[in-house]
Residue, then its C-alpha position, 0 to 999 in steps of 0.5 A: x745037725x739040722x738035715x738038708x732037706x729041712x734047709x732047702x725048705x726054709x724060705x729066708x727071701x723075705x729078709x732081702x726084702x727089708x730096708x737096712x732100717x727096718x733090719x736095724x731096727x730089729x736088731x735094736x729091739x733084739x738087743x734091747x730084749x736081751x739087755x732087759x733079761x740081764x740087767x733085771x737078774x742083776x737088780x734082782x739077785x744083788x740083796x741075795x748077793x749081800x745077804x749070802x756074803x754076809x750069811x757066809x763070812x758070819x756063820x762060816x757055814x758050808x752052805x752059805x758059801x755054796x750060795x754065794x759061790x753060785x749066785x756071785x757066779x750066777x751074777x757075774x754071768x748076767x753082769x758080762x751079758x748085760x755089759x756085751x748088749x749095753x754098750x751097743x745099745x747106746x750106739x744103736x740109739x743114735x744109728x736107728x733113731x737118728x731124729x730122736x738122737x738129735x733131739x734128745x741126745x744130750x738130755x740122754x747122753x749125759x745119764x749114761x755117761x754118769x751110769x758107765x762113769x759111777x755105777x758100771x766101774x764100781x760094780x765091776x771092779x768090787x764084782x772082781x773082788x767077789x769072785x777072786x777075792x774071798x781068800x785074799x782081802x778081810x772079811x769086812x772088805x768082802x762083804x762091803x765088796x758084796x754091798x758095793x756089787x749091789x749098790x752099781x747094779x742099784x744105781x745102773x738101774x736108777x741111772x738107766 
């Protein structure tokens, strides 16, 4: 609990003070900030992803389905918060930069587009078989799920 004498110290006036574009602005840079951290830790943990998966269902090892178990997690955390911030990002382009939008929004508009169509719905959907699938579908499904979790995060940042 912050103490109430700290609050009556802290002096917010200088926000009233900024325009609603410089504001969206910061909010903009604020969201993008945090996107960039997940989308990274998704790029980055999808080959630990696969090689775990594929560790787990060849050895059968406690261990490596411990790690699996915990970076598909990890993953899936990173996967929802990256989700949560991207979407309004591709609003946030044409509400903050409405000259560049104009300009540029079909040239930029059309890779997104192909980004959520191809690479988001596939790491989404073979994601959900990560997390709930290990006792319901065929080891070889698995692992391919593992492959094709990795293969959307891969092509969102390409496309991206």
């Amino acid at each position: 609990m912050v103490p109430a004498t700290l609050l009556s110290t802290v002096d917010l006036g200088w926000m009233a003070l900024l325009s609603p574009e410089i504001a969206s602005r910061m909010q903009f840079g604020w969201t993008i900030s945090v996107h960039i951290i997940f989308a990274s830790l998704s790029i980055g943990l999808a080959p630990f992803i696969i090689y775990f998966t594929w560790k787990d269902v060849r050895t059968n090892e406690q261990r490596y389905a411990r790690l699996r178990s915990f970076w598909v997690k990890v993953f899936a955390v990173g996967f929802v918060m990256g989700t949560v911030t991207g979407i309004p990002m591709s609003f946030q382009f044409g509400t903050n930069f409405p000259q560049f939008a104009t300009i540029a929004g079909e040239l930029i508009g059309g890779p997104l587009a192909f980004e959520a169509k191809m690479a988001f719905f596939l790491e989404a959907v073979f994601l959900g078989v990560l997390l709930y699938g290990r006792e319901r579908v065929a080891d070889r499904t698995y692992v391919l799920s593992s492959v094709l979790v990795g293969v959307g995060a891969w092509l969102s940042g390409f496309w991206i």
